[in-house]
C-alpha positions as CSV (number, residue, x, y, z in Angstrom):
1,X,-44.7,6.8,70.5
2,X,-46.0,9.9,68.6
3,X,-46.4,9.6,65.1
4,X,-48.3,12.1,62.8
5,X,-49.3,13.9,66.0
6,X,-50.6,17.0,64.8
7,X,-51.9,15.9,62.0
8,X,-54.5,13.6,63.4
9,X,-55.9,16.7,66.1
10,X,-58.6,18.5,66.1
11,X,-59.4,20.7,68.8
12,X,-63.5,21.0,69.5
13,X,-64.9,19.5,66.0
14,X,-64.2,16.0,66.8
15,X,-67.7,15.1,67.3
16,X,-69.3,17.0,64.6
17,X,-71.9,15.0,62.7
18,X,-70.9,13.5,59.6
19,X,-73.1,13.9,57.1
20,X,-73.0,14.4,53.1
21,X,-69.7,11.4,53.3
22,X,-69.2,9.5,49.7
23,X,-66.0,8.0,51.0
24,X,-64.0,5.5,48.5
25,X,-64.0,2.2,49.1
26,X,-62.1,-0.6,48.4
27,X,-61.4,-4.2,47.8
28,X,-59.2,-5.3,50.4
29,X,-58.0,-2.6,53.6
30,X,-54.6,-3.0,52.3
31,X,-55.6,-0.7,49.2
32,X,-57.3,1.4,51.3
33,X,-54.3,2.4,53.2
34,X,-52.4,2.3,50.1
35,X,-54.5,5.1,48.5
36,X,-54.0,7.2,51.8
37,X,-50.9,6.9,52.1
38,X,-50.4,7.8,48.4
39,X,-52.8,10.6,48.8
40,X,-50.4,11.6,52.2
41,X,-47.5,11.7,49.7
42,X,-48.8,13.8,47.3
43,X,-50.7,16.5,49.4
44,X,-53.9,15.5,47.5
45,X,-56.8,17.2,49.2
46,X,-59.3,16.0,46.9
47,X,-58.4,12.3,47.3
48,X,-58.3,12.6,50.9
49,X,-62.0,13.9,50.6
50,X,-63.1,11.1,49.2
51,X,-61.0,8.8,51.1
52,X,-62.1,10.2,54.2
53,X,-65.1,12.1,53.5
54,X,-66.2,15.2,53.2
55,X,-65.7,16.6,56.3
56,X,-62.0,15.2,56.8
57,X,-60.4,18.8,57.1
58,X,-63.0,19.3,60.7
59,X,-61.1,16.2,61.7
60,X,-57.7,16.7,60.5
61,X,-57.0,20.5,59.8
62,X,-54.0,21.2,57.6
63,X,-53.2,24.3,59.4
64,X,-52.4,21.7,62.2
65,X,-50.0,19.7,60.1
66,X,-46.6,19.5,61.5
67,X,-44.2,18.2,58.6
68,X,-42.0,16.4,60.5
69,X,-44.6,14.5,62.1
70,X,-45.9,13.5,58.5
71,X,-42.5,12.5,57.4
72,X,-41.9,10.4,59.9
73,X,-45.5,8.6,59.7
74,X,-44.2,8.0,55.6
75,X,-40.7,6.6,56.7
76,X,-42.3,4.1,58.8
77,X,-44.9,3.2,56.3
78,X,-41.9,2.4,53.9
79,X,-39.9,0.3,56.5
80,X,-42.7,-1.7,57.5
81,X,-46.7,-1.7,57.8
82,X,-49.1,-4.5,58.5
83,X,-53.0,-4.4,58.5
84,X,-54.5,-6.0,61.7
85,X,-58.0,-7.3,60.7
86,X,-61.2,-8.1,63.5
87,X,-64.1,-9.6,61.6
88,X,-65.4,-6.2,59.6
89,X,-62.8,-3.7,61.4
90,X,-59.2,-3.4,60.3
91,X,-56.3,-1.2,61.7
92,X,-52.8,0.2,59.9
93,X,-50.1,-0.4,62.0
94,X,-46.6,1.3,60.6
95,X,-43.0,0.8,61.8
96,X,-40.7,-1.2,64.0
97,X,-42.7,-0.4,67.0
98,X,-46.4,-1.1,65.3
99,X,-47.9,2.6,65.6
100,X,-51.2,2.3,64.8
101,X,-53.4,4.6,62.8
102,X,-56.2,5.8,64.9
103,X,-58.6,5.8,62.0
104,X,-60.1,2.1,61.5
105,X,-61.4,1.3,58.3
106,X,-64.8,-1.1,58.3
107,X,-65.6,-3.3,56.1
108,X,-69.7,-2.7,54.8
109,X,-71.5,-4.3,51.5
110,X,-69.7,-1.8,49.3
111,X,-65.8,-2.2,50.6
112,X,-63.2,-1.2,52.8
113,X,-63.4,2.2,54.0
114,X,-62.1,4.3,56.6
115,X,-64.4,5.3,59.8
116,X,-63.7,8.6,60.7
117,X,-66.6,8.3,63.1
118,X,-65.2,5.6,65.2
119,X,-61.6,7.3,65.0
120,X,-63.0,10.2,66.3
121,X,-62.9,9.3,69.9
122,X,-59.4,7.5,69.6
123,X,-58.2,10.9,67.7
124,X,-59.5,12.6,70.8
125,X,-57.8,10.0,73.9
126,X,-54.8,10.8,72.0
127,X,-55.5,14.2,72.3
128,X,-56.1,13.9,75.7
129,X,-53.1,12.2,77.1
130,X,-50.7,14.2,75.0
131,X,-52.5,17.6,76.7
132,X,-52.3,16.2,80.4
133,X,-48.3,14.8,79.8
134,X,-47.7,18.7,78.5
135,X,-49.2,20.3,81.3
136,X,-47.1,17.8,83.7
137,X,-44.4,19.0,82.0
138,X,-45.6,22.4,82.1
139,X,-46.1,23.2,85.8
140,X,-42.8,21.2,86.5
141,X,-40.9,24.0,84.4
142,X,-42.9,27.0,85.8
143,X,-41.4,25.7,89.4
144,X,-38.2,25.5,88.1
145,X,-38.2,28.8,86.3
146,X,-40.2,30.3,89.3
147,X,-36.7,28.9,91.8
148,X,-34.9,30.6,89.0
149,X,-36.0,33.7,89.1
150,X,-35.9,34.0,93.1
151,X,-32.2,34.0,92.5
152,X,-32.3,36.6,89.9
153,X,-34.7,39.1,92.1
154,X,-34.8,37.5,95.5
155,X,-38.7,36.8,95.0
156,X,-41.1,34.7,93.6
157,X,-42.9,36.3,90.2
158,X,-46.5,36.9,90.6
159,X,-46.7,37.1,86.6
160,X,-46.1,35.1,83.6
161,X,-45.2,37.5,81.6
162,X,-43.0,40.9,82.6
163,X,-44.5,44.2,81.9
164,X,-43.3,45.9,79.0
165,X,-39.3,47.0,79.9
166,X,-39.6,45.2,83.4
167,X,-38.6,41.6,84.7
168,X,-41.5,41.4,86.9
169,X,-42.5,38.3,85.2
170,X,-40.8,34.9,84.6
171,X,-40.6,35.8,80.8
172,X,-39.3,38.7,79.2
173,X,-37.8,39.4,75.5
174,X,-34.1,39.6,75.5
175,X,-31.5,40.9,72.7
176,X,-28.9,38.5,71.3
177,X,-26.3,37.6,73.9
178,X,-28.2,38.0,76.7
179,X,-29.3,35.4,79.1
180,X,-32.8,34.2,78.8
181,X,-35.6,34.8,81.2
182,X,-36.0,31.7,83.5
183,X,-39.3,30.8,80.9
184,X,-39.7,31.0,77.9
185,X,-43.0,33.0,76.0
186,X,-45.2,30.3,74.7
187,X,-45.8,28.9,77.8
188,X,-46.7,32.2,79.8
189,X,-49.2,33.5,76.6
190,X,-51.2,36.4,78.4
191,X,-53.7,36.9,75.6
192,X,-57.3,36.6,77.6
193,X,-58.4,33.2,77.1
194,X,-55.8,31.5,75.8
195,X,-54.4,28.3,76.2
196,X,-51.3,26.3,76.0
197,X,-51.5,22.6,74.9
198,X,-55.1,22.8,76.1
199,X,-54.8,23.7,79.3
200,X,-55.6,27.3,81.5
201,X,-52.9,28.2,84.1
202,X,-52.9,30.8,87.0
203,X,-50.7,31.5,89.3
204,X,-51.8,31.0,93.2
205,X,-50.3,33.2,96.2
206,X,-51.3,30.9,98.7
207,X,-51.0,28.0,100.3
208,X,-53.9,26.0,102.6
209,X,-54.3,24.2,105.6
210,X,-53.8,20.8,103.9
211,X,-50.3,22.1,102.2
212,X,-47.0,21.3,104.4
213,X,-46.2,24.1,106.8
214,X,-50.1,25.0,107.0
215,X,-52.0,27.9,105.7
216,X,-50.6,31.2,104.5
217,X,-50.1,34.3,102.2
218,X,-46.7,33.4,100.1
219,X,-46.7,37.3,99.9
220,X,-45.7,40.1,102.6
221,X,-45.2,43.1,102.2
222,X,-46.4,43.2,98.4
223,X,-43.8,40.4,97.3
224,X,-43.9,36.8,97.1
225,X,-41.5,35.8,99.3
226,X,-42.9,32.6,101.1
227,X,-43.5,30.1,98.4
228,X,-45.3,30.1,95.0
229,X,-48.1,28.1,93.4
230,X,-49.9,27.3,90.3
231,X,-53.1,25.2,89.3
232,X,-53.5,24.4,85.3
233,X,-57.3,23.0,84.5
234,X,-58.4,22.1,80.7
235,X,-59.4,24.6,78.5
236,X,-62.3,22.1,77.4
237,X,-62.9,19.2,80.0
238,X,-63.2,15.7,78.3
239,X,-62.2,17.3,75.0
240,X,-58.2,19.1,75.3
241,X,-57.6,17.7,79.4
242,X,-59.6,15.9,81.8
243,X,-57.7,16.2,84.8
244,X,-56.3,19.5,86.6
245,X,-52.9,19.9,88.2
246,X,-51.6,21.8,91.1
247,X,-47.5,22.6,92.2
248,X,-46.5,24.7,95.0
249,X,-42.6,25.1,95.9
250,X,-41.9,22.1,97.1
251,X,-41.9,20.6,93.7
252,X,-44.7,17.6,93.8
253,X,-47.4,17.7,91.3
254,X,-50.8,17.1,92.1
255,X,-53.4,15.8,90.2
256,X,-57.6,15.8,90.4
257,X,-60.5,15.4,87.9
258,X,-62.6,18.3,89.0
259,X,-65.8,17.1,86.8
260,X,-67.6,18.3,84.5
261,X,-67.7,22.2,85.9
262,X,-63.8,22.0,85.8
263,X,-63.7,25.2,84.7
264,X,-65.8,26.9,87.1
265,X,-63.9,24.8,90.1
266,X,-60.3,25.4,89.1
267,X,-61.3,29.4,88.7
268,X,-62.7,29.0,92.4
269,X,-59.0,27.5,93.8
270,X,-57.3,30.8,95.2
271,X,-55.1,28.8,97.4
272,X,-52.6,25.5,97.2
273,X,-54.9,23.3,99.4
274,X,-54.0,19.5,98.1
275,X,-56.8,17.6,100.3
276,X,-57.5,14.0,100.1
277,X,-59.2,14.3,96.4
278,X,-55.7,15.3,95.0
279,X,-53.4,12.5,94.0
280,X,-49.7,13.0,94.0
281,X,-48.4,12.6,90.0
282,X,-46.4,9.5,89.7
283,X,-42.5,10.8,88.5
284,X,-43.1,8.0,85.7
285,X,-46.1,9.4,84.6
């Protein structure tokens, strides 16, 4: 269940130190999440400060904030919430299906107060799974836009994104009334270095001996006729994605953790080549 989802993100400054905190404390963790809930409601930057500390905002950036997401977090709150206490650690837990806050709140000689430091790494598993369930989705709806566009030009595309007043790419601008391109643009950004939900994606133009029909070049004669691929890797491994995923044509995702030099690895991959080490992605995941 996603609840306050953008709100509670923060892309590459989850693990900053935290130093120069004077966080609030309180009696009881009830009143703790009373106050930040309060301070939610009113869009109270200074009381979130010292609820949460000085460097809340490297945490939680309100450029991030998605409205609806914060909305519903506060609806829930106001149907139903429950603190879950372990000996000095407590948890808010909101709604009918018991979201829980990642941020704890500890328990020290002065009060209740919340840990940003231990929520930190739950902020960031969040993160994580959220990313890799995107990109699923993502590579599944560049093959289906990719089938798409075969019908449209009798090829594969070899490009996200068309050049300018082509459709050489699965994405290009259309005026009102028109049909769509077979993707849409945020997925197929072609800024250098960008990313979507976290991940890198690149198209592949061949296929390797460990792929079904063998190995060879899904393009003759300067057109991708044979087949299509694509690999997406994270942007950041262990911070926006851990694991990398590869489709070809046939439709099944594949899934590997490359390691720590994902980056470097999934740049290497010129070819669909699904060996032993990648895993076919469960349809339920």
């Amino acid at each position: 269940m996603k609840r306050l989802r953008n709100f509670l993100i923060s892309t590459g400054l989850m693990l900053l130190p935290l130093t120069g905190f004077a966080q609030q404390t309180f009696t009881t963790p009830e009143l703790a999440a009373q106050a930040l809930v309060k301070a939610i409601e009113a869009h109270d930057d200074a009381s979130m400060q010292k609820l949460l500390g000085n460097n809340w905002q490297e945490y939680l950036p309100p450029k991030e904030v998605d409205p609806d997401e914060v909305a519903r977090f506060l609806r829930d709150w106001h149907i139903s919430h429950k603190i879950a206490e372990h000996g000095d650690t407590a948890h808010l837990n909101v709604g009918p299906e018991n979201w829980q806050l990642p941020i704890p709140m500890k328990h020290t000689a002065q009060g209740w107060s919340f840990d940003m430091a231990a929520g930190a790494a739950e902020i960031e598993t969040r993160a994580i799974g959220r990313n890799e369930l995107s990109a699923i989705q993502a590579v599944s709806a560049y093959a289906d836009a990719q089938h798409e566009y075969q019908q449209i030009a009798g090829q594969y595309a070899q490009r996200f994104i068309s050049t300018e007043g082509q459709h050489d790419g699965l994405y290009w601008p259309v005026k009102q009334g028109e049909a769509p391109s077979p993707l849409g643009p945020a997925f197929g950004n072609d800024q250098p270095g960008s990313d979507y939900h976290g991940y890198f994606y690149r198209i592949l133009t061949a296929q390797g001996a460990n792929a079904s029909g063998g190995a060879y070049s899904y393009i003759e004669n300067g057109k991708m006729t044979k087949g299509f691929a694509l690999i997406a890797w994270p942007a950041v491994y262990g911070h926006t994605g851990v694991t990398s995923f590869m489709i070809n044509q046939q439709g099944e995702v594949y899934q590997q953790d490359l390691g720590e030099h994902t980056d470097a690895a999934a740049k290497a991959i010129t070819a669909f080549d699904p060996d032993a080490k990648w895993q076919k992605v469960d349809d339920g995941e």
